[in-house]
N, C-alpha and C positions, 0 to 999 in steps of 0.2 A: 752227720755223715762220718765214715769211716777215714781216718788219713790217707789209709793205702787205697782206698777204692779213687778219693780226688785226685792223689797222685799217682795212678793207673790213669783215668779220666782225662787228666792236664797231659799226659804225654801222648794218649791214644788224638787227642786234637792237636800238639806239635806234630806230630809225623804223618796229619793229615793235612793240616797248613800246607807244610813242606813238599807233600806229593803234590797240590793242586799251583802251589806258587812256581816252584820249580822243578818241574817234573823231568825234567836229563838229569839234570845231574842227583835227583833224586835212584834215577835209574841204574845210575851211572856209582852212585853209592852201595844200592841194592848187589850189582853187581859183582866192586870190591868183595862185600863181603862173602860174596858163594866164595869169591876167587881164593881169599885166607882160610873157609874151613875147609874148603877142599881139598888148601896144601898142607893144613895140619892135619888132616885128617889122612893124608898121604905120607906126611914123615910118622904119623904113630904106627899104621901098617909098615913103612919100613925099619923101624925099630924093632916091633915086637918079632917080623922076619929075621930080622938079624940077631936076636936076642935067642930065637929056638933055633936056626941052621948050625 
């Protein structure tokens, strides 16, 4: 087998572990991270604003 397909494979059952063991704060993880690209994602819209005004 391939490296990268077992270590695809090995993390696809970590972060399935993790949903079924603790699912809040798996939630609650999930969450966070909408919360960070949508403020990065909110200062590059205000830069590039302010970069063409």
């Amino acid at each position: 087998m391939n490296v990268k397909k077992i270590a695809g494979l090995a993390g696809i059952a970590l972060v399935l572990f993790f949903v079924i063991a603790q699912p809040g704060q798996a939630a609650g993880l999930v969450g966070n991270i909408i919360d960070f690209l949508r403020s990065s994602a909110e200062s590059v819209i205000t830069f590039v604003s302010n970069v063409f005004s």
